[in-house]
C-alpha atoms as an extended CHARMM CRD file, in Angstrom:
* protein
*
       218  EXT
         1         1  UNK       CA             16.6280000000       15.9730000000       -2.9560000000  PROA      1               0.0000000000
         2         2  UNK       CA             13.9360000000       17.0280000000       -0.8380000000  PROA      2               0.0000000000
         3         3  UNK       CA             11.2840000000       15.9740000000       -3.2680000000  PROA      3               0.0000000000
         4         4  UNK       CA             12.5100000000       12.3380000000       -4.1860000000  PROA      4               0.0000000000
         5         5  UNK       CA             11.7020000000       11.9450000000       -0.1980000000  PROA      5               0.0000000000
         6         6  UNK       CA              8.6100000000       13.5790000000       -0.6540000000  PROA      6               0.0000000000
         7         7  UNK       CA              7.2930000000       11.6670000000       -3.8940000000  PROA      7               0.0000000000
         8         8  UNK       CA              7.7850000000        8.4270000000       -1.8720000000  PROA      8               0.0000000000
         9         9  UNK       CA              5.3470000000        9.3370000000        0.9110000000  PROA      9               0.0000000000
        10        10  UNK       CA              7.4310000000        8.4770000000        3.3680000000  PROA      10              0.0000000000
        11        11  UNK       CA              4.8340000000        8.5740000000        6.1490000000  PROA      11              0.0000000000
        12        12  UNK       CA              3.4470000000        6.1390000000        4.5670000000  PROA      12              0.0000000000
        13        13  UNK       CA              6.0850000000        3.4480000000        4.2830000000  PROA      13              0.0000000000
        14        14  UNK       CA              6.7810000000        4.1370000000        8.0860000000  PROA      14              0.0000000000
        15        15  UNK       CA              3.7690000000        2.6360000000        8.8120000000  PROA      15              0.0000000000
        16        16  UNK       CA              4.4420000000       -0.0060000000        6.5490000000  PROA      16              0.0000000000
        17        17  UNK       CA              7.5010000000       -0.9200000000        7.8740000000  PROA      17              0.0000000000
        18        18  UNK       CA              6.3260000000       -0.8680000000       11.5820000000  PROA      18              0.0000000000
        19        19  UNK       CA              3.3780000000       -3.2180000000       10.5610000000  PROA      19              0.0000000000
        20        20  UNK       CA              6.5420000000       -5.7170000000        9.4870000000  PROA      20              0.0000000000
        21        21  UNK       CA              8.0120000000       -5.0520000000       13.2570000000  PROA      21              0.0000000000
        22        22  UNK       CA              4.5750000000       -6.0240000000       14.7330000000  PROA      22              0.0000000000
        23        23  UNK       CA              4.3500000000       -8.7540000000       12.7050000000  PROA      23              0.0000000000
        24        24  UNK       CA              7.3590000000      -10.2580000000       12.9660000000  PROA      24              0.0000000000
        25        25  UNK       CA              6.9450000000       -9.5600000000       16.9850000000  PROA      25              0.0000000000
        26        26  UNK       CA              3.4160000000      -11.3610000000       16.7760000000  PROA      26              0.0000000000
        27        27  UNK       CA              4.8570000000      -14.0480000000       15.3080000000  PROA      27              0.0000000000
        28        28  UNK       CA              7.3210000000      -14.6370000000       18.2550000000  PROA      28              0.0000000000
        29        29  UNK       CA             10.6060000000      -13.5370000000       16.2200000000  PROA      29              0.0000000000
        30        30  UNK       CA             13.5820000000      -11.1460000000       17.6560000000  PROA      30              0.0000000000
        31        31  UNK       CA             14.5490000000       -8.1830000000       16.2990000000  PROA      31              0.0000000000
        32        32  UNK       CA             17.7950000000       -8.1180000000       14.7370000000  PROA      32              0.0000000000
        33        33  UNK       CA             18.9010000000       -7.9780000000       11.4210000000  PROA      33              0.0000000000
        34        34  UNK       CA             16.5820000000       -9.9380000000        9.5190000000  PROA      34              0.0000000000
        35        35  UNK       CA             13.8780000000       -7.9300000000       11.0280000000  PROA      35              0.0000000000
        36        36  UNK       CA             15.2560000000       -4.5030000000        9.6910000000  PROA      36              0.0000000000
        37        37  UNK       CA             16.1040000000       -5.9380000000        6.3120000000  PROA      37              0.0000000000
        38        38  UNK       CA             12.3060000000       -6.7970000000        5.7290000000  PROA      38              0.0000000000
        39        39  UNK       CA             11.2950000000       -2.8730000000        7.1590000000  PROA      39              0.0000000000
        40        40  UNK       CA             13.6620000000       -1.7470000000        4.6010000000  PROA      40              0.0000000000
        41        41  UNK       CA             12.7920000000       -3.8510000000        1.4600000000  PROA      41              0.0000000000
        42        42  UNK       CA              8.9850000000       -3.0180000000        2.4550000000  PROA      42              0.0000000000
        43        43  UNK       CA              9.9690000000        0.8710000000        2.8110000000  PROA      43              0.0000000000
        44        44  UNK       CA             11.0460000000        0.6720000000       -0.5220000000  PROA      44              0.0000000000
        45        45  UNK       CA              8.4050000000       -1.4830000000       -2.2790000000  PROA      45              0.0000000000
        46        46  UNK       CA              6.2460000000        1.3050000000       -0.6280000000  PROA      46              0.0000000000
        47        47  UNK       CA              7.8470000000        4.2110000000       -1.5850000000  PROA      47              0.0000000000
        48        48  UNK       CA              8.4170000000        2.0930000000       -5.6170000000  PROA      48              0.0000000000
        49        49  UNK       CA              4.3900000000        2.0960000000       -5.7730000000  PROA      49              0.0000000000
        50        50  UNK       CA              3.7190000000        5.6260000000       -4.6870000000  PROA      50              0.0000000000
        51        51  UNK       CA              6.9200000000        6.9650000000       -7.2810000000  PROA      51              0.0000000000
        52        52  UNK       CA              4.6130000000        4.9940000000      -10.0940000000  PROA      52              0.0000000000
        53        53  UNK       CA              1.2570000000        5.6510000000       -9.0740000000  PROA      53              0.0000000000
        54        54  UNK       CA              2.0090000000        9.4550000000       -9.5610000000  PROA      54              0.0000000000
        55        55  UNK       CA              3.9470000000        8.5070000000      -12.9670000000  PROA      55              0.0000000000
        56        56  UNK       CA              0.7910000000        7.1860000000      -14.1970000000  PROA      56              0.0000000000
        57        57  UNK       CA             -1.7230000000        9.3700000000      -12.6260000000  PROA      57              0.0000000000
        58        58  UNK       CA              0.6780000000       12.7550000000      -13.6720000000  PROA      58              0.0000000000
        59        59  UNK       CA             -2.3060000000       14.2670000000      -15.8800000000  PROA      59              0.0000000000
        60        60  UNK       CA             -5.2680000000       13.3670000000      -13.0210000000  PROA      60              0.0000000000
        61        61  UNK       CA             -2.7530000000       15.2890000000      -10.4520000000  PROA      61              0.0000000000
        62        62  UNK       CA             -2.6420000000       18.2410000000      -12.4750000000  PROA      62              0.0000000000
        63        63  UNK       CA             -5.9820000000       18.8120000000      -11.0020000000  PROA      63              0.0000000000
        64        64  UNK       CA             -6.3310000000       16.8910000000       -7.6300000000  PROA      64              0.0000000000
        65        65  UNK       CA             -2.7960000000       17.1220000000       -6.4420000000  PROA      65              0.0000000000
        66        66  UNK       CA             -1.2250000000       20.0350000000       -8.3970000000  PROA      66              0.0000000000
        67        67  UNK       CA              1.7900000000       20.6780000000       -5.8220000000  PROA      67              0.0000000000
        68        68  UNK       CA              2.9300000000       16.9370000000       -6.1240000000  PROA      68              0.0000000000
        69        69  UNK       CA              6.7690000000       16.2210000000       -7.3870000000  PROA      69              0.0000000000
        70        70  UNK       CA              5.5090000000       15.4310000000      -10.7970000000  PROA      70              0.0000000000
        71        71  UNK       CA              2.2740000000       17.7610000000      -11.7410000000  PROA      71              0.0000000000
        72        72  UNK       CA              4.7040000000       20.6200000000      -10.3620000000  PROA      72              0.0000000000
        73        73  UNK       CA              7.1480000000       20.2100000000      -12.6850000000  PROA      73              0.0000000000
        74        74  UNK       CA              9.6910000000       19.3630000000       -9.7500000000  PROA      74              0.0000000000
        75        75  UNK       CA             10.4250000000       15.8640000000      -10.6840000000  PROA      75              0.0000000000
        76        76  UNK       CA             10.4810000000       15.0440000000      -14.3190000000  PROA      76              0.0000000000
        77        77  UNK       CA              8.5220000000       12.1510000000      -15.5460000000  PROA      77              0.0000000000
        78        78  UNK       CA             11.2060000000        9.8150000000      -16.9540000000  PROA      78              0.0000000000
        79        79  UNK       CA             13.2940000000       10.1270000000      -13.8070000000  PROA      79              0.0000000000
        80        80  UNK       CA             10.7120000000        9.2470000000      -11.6400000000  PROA      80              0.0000000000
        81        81  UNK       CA              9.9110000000        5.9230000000      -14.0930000000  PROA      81              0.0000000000
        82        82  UNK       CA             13.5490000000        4.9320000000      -13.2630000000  PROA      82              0.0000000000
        83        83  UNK       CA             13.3570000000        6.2770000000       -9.5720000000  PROA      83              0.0000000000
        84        84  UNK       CA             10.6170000000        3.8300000000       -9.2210000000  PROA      84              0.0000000000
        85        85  UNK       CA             12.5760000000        0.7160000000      -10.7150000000  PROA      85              0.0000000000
        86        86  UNK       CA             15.5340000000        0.9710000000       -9.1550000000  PROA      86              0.0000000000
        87        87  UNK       CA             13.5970000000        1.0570000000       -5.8630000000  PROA      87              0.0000000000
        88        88  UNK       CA             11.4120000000       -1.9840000000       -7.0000000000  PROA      88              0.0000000000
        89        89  UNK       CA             15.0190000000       -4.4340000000       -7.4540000000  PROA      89              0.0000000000
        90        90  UNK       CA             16.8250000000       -2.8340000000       -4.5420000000  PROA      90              0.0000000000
        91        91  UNK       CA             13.1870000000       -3.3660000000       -2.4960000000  PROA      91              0.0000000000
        92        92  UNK       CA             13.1440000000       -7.0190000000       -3.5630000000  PROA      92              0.0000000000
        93        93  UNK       CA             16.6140000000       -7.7160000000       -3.6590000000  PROA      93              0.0000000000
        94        94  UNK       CA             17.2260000000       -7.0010000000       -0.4340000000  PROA      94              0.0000000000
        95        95  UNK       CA             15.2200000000       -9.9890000000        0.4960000000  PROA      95              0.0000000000
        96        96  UNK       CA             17.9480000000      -12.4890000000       -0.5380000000  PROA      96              0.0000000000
        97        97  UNK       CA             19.4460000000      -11.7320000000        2.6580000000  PROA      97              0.0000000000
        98        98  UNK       CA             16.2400000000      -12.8590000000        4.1420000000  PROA      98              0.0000000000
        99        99  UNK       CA             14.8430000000      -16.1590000000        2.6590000000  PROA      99              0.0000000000
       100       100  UNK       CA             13.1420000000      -17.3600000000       -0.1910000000  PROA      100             0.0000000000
       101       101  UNK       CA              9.3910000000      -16.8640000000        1.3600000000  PROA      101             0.0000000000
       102       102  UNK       CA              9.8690000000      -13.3180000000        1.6870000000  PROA      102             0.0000000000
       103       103  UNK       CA             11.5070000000      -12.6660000000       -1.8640000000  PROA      103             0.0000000000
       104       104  UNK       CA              8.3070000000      -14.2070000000       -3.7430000000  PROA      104             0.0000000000
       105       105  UNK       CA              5.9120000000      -12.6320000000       -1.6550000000  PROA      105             0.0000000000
       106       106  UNK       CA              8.2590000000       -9.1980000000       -2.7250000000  PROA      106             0.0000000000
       107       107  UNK       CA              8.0200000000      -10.1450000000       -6.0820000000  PROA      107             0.0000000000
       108       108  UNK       CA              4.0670000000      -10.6630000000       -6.1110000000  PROA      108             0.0000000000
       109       109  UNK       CA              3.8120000000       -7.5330000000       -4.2350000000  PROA      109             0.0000000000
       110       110  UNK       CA              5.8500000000       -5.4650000000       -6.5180000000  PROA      110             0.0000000000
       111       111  UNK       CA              4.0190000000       -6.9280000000       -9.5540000000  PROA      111             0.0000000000
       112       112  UNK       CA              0.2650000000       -5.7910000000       -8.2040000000  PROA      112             0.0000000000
       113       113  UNK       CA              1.7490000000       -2.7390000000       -7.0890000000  PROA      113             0.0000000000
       114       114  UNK       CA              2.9870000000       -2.1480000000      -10.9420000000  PROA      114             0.0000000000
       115       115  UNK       CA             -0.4710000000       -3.4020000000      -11.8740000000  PROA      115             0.0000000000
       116       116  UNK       CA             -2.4320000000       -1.0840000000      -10.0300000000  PROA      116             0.0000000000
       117       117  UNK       CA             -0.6820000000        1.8160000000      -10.9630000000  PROA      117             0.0000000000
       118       118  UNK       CA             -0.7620000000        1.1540000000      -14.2450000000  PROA      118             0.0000000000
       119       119  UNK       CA             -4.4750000000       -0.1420000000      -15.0360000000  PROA      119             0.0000000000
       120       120  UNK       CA             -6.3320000000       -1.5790000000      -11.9260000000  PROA      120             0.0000000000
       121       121  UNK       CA             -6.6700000000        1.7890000000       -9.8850000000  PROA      121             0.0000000000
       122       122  UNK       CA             -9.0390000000        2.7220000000      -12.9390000000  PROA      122             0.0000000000
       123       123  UNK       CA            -11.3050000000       -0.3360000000      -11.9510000000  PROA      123             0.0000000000
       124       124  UNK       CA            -14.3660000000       -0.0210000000       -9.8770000000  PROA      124             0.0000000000
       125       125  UNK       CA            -12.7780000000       -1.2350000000       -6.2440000000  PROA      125             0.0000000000
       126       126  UNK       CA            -10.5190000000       -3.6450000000       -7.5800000000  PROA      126             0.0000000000
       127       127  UNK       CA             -7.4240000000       -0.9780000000       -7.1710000000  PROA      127             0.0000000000
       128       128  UNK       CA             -9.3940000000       -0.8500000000       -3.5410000000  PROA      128             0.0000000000
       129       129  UNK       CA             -8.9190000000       -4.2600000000       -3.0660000000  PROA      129             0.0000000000
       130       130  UNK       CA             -4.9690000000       -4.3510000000       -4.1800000000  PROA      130             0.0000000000
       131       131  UNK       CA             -4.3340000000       -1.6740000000       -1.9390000000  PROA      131             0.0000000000
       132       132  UNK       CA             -6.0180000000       -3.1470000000        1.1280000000  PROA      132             0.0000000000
       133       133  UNK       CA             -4.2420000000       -6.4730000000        0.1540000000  PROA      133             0.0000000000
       134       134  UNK       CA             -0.9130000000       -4.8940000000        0.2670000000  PROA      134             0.0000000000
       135       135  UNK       CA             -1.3690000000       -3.1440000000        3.6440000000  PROA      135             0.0000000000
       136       136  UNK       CA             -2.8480000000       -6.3290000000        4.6380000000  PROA      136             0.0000000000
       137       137  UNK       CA              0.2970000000       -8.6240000000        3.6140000000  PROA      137             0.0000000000
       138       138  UNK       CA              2.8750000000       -5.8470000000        5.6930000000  PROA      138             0.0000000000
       139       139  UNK       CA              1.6970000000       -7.5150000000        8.7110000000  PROA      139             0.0000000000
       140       140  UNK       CA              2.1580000000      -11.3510000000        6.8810000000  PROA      140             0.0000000000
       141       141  UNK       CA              5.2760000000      -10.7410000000        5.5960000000  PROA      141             0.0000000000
       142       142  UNK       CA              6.7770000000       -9.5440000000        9.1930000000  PROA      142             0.0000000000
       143       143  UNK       CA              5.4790000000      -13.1500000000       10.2900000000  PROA      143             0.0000000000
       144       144  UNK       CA              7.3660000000      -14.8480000000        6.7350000000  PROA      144             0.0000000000
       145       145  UNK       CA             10.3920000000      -13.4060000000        8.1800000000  PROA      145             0.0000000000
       146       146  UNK       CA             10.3810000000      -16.3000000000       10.8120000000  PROA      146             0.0000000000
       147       147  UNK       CA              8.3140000000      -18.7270000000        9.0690000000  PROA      147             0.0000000000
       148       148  UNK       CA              5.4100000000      -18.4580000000       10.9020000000  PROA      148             0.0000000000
       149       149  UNK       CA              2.7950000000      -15.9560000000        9.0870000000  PROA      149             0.0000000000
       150       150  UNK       CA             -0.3940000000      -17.6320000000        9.7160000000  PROA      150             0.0000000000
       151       151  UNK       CA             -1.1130000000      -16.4940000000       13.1950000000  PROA      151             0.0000000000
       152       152  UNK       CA             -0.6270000000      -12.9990000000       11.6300000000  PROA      152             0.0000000000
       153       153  UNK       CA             -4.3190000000      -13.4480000000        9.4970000000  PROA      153             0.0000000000
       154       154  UNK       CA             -6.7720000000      -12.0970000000       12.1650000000  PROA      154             0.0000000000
       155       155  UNK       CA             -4.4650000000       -9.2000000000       12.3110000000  PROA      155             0.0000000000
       156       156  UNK       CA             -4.2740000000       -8.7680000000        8.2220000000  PROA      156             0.0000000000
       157       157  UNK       CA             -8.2050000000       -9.0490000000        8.2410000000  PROA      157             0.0000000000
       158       158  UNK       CA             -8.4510000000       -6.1970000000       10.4050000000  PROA      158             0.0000000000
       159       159  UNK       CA             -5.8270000000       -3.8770000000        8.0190000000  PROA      159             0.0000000000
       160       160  UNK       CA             -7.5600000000       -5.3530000000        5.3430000000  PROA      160             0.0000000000
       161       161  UNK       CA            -11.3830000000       -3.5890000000        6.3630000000  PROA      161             0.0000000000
       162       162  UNK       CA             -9.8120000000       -0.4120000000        7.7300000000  PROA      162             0.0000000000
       163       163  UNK       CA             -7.7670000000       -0.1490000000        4.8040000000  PROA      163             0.0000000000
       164       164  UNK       CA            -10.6040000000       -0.1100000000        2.1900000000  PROA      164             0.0000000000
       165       165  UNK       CA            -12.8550000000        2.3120000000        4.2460000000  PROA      165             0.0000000000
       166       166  UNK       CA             -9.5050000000        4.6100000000        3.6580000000  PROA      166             0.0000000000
       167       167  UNK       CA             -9.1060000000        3.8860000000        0.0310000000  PROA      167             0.0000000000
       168       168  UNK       CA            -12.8750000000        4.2990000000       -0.3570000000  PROA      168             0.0000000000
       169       169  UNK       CA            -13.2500000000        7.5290000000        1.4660000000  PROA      169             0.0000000000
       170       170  UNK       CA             -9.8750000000        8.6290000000       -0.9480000000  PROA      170             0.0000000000
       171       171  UNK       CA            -12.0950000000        8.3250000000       -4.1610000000  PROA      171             0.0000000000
       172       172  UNK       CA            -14.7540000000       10.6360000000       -2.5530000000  PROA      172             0.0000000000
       173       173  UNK       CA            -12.0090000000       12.9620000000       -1.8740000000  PROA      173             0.0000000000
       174       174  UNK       CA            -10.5040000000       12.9760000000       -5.6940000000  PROA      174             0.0000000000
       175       175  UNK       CA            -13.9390000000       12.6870000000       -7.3680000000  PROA      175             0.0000000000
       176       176  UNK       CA            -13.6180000000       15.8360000000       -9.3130000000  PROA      176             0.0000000000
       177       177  UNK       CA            -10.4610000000       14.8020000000      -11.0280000000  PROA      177             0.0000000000
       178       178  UNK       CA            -11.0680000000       11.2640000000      -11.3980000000  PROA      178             0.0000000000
       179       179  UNK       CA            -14.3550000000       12.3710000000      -13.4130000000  PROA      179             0.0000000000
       180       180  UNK       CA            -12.6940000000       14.4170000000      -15.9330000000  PROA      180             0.0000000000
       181       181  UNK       CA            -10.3920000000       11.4910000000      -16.3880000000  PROA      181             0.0000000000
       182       182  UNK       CA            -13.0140000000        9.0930000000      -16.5650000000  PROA      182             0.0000000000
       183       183  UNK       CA            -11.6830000000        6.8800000000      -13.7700000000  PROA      183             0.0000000000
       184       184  UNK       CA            -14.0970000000        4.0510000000      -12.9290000000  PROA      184             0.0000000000
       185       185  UNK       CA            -13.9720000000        4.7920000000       -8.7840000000  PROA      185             0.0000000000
       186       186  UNK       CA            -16.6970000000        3.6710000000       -6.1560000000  PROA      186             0.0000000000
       187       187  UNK       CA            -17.2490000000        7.6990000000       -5.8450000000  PROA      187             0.0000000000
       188       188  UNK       CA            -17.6330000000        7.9130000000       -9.4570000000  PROA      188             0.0000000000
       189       189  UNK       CA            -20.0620000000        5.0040000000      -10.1820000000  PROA      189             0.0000000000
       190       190  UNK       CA            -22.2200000000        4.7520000000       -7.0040000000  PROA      190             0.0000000000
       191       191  UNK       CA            -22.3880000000        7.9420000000       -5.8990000000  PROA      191             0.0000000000
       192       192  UNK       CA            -20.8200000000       10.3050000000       -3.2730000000  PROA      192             0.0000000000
       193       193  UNK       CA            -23.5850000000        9.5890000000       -0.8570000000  PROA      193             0.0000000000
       194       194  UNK       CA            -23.2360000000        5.0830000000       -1.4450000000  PROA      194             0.0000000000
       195       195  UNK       CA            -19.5020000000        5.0830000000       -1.5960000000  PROA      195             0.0000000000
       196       196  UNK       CA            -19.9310000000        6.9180000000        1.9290000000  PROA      196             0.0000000000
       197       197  UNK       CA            -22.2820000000        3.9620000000        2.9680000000  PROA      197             0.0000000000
       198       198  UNK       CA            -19.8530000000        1.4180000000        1.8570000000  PROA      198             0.0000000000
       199       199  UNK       CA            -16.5900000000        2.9060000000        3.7670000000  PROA      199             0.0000000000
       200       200  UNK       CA            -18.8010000000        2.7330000000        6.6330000000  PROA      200             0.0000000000
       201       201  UNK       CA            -19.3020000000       -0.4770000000        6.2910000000  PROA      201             0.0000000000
       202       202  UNK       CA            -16.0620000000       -1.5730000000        5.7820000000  PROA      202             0.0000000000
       203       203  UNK       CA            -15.2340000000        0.6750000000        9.0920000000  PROA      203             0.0000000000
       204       204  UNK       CA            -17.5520000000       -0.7600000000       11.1720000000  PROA      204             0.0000000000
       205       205  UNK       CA            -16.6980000000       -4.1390000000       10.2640000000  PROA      205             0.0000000000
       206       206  UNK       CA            -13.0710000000       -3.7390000000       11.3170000000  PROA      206             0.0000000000
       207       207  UNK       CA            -14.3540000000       -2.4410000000       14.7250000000  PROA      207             0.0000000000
       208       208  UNK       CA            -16.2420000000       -5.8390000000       15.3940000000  PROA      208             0.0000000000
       209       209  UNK       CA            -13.6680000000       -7.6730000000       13.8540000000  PROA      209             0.0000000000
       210       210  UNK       CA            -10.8130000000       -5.9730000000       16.1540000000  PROA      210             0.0000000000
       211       211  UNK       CA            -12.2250000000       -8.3840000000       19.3290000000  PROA      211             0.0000000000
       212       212  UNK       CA            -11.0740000000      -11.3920000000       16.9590000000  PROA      212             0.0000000000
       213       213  UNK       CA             -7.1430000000      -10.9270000000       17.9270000000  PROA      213             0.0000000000
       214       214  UNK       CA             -7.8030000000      -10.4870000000       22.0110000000  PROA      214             0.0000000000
       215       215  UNK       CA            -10.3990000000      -13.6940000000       21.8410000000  PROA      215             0.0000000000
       216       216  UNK       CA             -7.5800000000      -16.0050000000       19.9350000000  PROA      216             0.0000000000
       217       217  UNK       CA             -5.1250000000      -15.1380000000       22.1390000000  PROA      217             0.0000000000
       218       218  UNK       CA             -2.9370000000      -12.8890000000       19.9900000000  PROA      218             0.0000000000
């Protein structure tokens, strides 16, 4: 049991769920019910994306990640296929207890997540950019809860830049694998020394950027 927990980085959809509290919180909501149904259903997007990402990237793991669920042998690769779906339609099914705002934006969610996995985390930063996105749209979709998201944008911005230094600095970190798979990462194409540059970049720009909230008033 231990490692269907562990396959979901659960860490990880903690944080996503907690950017939905802020959100929400931000966007002058309560917490109650509502609130905790949208930390859930993002929880389990979260943990859907991470189940498929290591179904697809199995044979890359074998030499990056070796002691994941899947590479190990501890999780077998059909059942974590249907793992994954059953927590994409419980994820976004929960949200018909929210409203209909928060179901599409699910739905859209769920769909780029499934597209990542599947082909766009091969293509030069545009799995970079889905990723960021998603962490981006945690804080949003806290703010969709109460129908008031667009106050949340400064805020998404700022997850947005940090986020792709992260992902960035990740491809310089699985460089070795993703060249023997031929995976078309900013690592792998510009270098370990430019992809460096560009996370940088993208770092330093989310510091600047981080004054935006306090000088709008958020």
């Amino acid at each position: 049991m231990r490692h269907y927990l562990e396959i979901l980085r659960p860490f990880n959809g903690i944080m996503s769920a907690i950017a939905v509290l802020i959100g929400a919180l931000i966007a002058g909501g309560t917490i109650g019910t509502t609130v905790y149904l949208g930390m859930l259903s993002v929880f389990l997007i979260s943990g859907a994306g991470m189940v498929l990402n290591d179904y697809y990237d199995v044979e890359i793991d074998r030499t990056n990640k070796p002691n994941r669920p899947i590479p190990s042998g501890k999780i077998k690769l059909q059942t974590a296929l249907a793992y994954s779906v059953v927590l994409f339609v419980i994820g976004i099914g929960i949200t018909y207890f929210i409203n209909m705002e928060t179901a599409i934006t699910a739905i859209i969610a769920s769909a780029l997540l499934i597209g990542y996995a599947a082909r766009l985390k091969k293509t030069m930063l545009m799995g970079n950019v889905v990723v960021s996105a998603m962490v981006a749209l945690t804080f949003i979709y806290g703010g969709m809860i109460f129908n008031n998201w667009i106050i949340l944008l400064p805020v998404a911005l700022l997850a947005f830049l940090s986020n792709m230094a992260r992902e960035i600095y990740k491809t310089i970190d699985d460089a070795l694998g993703d060249q023997k798979y031929q995976v078309n990462s900013v690592a792998i194409r510009l270098g370990v020394v430019h992809a460096r540059l560009l996370a940088n970049i993208f770092t330093i720009s989310a510091v600047i950027f981080s004054f935006l909230p306090y000088f709008l008033g958020i």
